[in-house]
Structure formats: C-alpha cells, structure tokens
N, C-alpha and C positions, 0 to 999 in steps of 0.2 A: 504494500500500500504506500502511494506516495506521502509525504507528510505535507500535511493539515490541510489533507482530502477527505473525506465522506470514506468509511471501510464499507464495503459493496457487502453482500449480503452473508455470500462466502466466507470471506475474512472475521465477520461480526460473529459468526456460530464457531467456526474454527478456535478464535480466541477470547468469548465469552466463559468457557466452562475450569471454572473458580470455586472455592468456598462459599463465593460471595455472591456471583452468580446465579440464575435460575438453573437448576440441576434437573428438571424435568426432561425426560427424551425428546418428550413428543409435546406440540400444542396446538392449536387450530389455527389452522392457516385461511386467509383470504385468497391468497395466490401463492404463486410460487416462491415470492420475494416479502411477503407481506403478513406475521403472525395477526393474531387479535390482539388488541389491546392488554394487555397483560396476561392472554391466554384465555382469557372470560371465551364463552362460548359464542360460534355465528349465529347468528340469527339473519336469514337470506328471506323469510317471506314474514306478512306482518302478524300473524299466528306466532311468529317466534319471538315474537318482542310482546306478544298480551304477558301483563306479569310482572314486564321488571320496572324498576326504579328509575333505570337511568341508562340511554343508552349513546352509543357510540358511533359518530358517520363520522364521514370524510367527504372533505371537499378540496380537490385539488384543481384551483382554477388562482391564472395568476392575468393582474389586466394590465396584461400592453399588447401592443402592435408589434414592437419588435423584437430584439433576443436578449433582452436584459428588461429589469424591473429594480429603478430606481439603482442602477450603475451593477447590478448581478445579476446573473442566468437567469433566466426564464426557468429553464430546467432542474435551478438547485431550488430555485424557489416551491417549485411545485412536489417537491418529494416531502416536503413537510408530513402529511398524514399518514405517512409508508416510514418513515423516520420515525415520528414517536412511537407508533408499532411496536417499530425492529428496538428500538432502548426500553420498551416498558417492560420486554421478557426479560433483559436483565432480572429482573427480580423474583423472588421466590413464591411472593404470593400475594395477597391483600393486607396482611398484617403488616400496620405500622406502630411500630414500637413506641413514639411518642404517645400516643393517647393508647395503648395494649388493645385494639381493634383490628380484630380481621375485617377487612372492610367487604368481601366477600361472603362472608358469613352473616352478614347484617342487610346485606341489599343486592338485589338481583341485578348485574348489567350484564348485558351484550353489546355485540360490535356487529352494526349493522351494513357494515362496509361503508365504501365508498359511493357517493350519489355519482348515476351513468350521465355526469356530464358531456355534452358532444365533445369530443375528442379538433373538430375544425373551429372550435373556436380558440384552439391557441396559435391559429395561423390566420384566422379573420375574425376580429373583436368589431364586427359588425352588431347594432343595438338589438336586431334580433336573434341571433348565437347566442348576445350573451344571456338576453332574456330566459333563451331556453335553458342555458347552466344556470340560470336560477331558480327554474321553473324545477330543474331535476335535483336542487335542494330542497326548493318546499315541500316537496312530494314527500322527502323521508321524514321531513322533521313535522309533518304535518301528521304521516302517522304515527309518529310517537307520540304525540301529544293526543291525538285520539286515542290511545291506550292508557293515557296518564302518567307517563313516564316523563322525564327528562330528557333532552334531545341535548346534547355535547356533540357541539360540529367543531373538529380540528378541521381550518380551513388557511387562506393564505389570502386573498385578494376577496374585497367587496366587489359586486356582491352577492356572492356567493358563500360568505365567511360572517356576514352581518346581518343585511336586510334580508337576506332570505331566511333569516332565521327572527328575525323581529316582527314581522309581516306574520305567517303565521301565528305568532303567541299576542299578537292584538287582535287579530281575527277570531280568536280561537277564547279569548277574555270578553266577558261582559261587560266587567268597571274597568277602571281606569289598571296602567301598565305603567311600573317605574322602569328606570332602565340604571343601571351602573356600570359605566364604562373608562376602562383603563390603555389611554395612547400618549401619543407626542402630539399628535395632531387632532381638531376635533371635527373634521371629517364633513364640516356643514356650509360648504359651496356650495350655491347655488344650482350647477350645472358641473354634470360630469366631464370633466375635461379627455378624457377618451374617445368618445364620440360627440360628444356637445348635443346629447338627445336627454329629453328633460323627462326621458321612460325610464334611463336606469342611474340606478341608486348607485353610483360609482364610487371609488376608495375616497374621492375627497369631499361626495359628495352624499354618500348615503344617508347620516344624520337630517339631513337636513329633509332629505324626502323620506324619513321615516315620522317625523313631526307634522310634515306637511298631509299627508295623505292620513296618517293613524289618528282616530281623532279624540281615542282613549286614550293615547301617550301625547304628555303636554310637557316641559322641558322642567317644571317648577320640579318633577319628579325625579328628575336626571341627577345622579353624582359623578359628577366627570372628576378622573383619577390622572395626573401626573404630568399635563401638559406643562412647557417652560418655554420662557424665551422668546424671541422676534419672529417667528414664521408666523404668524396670526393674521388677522384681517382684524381688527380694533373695535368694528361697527358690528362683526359677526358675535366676538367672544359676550360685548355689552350688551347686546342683543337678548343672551342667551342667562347674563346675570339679571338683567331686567325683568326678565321672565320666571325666576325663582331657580336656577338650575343655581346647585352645591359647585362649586368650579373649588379643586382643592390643588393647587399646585405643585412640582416636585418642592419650589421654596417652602411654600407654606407647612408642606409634611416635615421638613428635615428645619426647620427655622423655629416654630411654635406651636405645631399640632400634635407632632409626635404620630405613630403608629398607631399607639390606643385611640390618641384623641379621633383620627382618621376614623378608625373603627367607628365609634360613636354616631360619627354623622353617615355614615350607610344608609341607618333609620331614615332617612330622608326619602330614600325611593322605596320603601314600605309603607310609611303613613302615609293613608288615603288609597293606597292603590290593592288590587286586587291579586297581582301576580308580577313577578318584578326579571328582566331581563339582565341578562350578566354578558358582556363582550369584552374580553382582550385582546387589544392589539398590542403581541407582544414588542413591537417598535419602542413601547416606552422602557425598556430597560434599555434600550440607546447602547453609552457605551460603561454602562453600569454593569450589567449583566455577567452570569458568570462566563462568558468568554468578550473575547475583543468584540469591540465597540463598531468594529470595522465590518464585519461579517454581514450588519444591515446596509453598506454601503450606505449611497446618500439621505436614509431614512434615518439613520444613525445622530443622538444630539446628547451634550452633555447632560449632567443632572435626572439622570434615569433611574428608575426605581430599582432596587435591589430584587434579585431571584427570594429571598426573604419577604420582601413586603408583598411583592406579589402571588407570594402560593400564602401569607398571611392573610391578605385579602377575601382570597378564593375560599380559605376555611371559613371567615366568618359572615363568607355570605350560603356557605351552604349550612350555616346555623339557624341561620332565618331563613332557608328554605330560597326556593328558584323555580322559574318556567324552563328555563332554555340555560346554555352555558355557550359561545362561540370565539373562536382566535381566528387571527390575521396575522398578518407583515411575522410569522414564527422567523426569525433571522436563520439565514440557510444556511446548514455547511459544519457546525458545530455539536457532536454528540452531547456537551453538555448542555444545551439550550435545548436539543429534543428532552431531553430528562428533566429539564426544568417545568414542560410541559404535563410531562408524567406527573408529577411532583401537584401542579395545579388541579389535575381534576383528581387525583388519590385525594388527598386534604379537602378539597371542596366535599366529596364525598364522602371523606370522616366528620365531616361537619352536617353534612344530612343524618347520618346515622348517630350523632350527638342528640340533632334535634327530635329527631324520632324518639327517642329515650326519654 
C-alpha cells in the first residue's frame, strides 16, 4: 500500500486481524468490497427492517461536474459509505465500554445498503439526474420511517446527504420539526450554484429550500453547530438570528459556552416541536479533526470542532431521542475520520438506549 493512501479492501482484512481487532471469520456483506455496518445484519427488502430501531443506508453521490469536489477526487469523495463499513468491522461488537452497553443487545439495527442512485449522474449533474438521486434516497428513508425506525444516511454531497432526508421526516410529522445541525458553512443560498435550478436543494443551498418549502420546520427551531469566520453572506447568517435560530459558534463553544453549556441549548430544537432532525456535515472539524486538516481540501477552515465534541454531541442528542440522523463533506482518504464516523452513530445510539431506560 502506498502511504497515506486508502488500504483497498484486501490489504484492510489481511492486516486487521489483532487482539484488538474484530476476530469474527465471517460477516455480512453488501458486496464484494463492502461489510455491514458493524456486521448488524442486511436487510435488502422492507419486511427486513419492520422491527428495528435504527437503520442504516448509504448515499454515495458527490455534486460537481467535474473530477474533483472542492480541490479532491470525485472518486475518494464518494467511497465514504463503503469506508465507514470497511472500519466499523474493526471492532468486536456493540459493547462500548464507556457506558458497559452492548449496544446491540438493547436495539435492533440493520444496514439497508446503499440507495440505487443512477450511476450517470456523476458524469451529468443535470437538475433532473440529480432529482432522481434524491428521489432514490427518499425512497429508503421514507421507509424506515414508515416502520418507525430511525433512518442514519452516511452520505457525502447534498442533496442526497440532507434534504432528502429532511423532506421526508417533515412530511412524515404532523407538528412542527426542529433541526440540529453541525458544519462550517450554513448551506442557505438562495440558489444552487450547480445548476442554478431553484428545484434542487444543492450543498450550499439546501437549508435554505428546506425552510422554504417545509412549513413545519421554521428556523426559531434550528441549532446551528460550529460555523466560524469570513465565508458568510452577513444578510443571510442575521436573517436567520432574527428569526430565532440558536447560531452557536466554534468561538463561542471554546471562549464561554463550554461543551456542557453547548449541550444545554440542544433543548432549543425540542421545545415546541414534535420530532427533531440531526445532520452532520463533517466539514466542521476543518483542520481540527483527528487527521490533517488538508484531507477536506478547500472545504477545510481553522477552528473546527474536535472528533470529541462531535460524537459528544451525537450522544446527547440520541438522549433526547431523533427522527433521522444524516452526514456530508465525510473528509476522504483518512481511516481515522471513517472511525470517527463509527464512533458518531455507536454513541448517538448509546444515547437512544440510555433514553429508553
């Protein structure tokens, strides 16, 4: 393996088997290159997901036009949900040692693979291609939530990674929908700069047409996590203070809110609403994160939140419970950073099983 490349599939089973390691022979596979999420069982029709708690898709769609996304491959970007896969077998099982919970033993999930996004639209991000990669995420996430379960999209580009998962769980609610969301950017242009069609909720613009259109999610509900610094539109962020949204920034978490205090204000997209949306765009650990900063290319900015505050996050909103859980911009190319992933939805779902208790 070259170094501080991606180890291909081969090389990852070859040199995984450790004390420390998952020590299992066997575990279910999606493909040939591709375990379950921690080895939880397929679930391939939706009879196989009546049941569980919380389940598990993939969305690998990344939006540009050409072969790089924000200064990296196309290609490395898109193996995000085939990555955190292949690092969640690392481990031995559900039991996490911090809170002495099998987290497996407390709540049913499956891996419902990957949504059959069309395959031509990472050669033509035409509005109507990508419509339909979003169309063959709400499809899955629309039946998990028809089962009652929790829908976890490991995803990479909106929107595919966001609104197709927000859309859904406001259609799918009667009252009103908080949302909690953790990026660098807060994603509410006007118009998707992709195609400049005012149909799709694009990376920089999805936010903004999830307010527009959802008329149970209103922004006073939103806690927006981690954004810093000059990239803003000034008119948009007051916009959106004016409007009642929690705006917590990485200054104000690491200057006088502290972690706990962060925690505290969550509460804010639960009072009043009925069911509350969780989206990470892991962008915001910048060049915080536990590998280089560099790996998101130009998506990449100082003052980024630590792999700590962000799976601390993920725990205490699976304490107060969730509709949906979804990621973007996963920084490509570092097995630490897929693990960090693992890491977010393990915790968030020791945090369901907290509340359950």
């Amino acid at each position: 393996m070259a170094k501080n490349s991606y180890p291909t599939w081969e090389h990852f089973i070859k040199t995984k088997q450790s004390p420390y390691f998952n020590s299992r022979k066997a575990f279910p596979m999606l493909n040939a290159e591709t375990p379950t999420f921690m080895g939880i069982p397929v679930a391939k029709t939706l009879n196989d997901i009546k049941g569980a708690d919380a389940v598990i898709i993939g969305a690998p769609y990344v939006a540009t036009s050409g072969e790089e996304y924000m200064g990296v491959s196309k290609h490395e970007w898109i193996q995000a949900p085939k990555r955190v896969r292949q690092q969640s077998i690392r481990y031995r099982s559900g039991y996490i040692q911090d809170f002495d919970i099998d987290i497996f033993e407390k709540l049913h999930v499956v891996d419902y693979g990957d949504a059959e996004i069309p395959s031509e639209v990472m050669e033509n991000q035409s509005p109507e291609n990508i419509l339909k990669a979003q169309a063959a995420v709400e499809e899955k996430v629309v039946d998990v939530l028809n089962v009652g379960a929790i829908p976890i999209v490991i995803g990479q580009n909106s929107p595919c990674g966001s609104y197709a998962i927000a859309k859904p769980i406001a259609e799918n609610t009667n009252g009103e929908v908080g949302c909690i969301s953790l990026d660098t950017h807060w994603d509410s242009e006007p118009i998707d700069y992709l195609t400049n069609d005012s149909r799709i909720a694009g990376s920089e613009s999805w936010k903004h047409k999830m307010y527009q259109v959802h008329k149970n999610m209103h922004p006073r509900h939103l806690v927006e996590i981690g954004e810093r610094g000059m990239l803003e539109d000034k008119n948009i962020i007051r916009k959106y203070l004016q409007q009642g949204t929690r705006f917590i920034s990485s200054w104000e978490l690491r200057t006088s809110l502290g972690i706990d205090g962060l925690i505290k204000e969550l509460d804010r997209a639960y009072n009043g609403t009925d069911s509350v949306y969780a989206h990470f765009d892991m962008d915001v650990i910048g060049g915080a994160g536990p590998a280089s900063g560099d790996i998101l290319g130009e998506a990449a900015e100082p003052i980024g939140l630590t792999e700590y505050e962000v799976i601390r996050i993920a725990h205490e909103i699976g304490k107060r419970g969730l509709s949906g859980l979804s990621f973007i911009c996963i920084p490509p190319g570092s097995p630490l950073i897929y693990r960090t992933i693992v890491y977010v939805i393990m915790y968030l779902l020791a945090g369901l099983t907290l509340k359950s208790d």
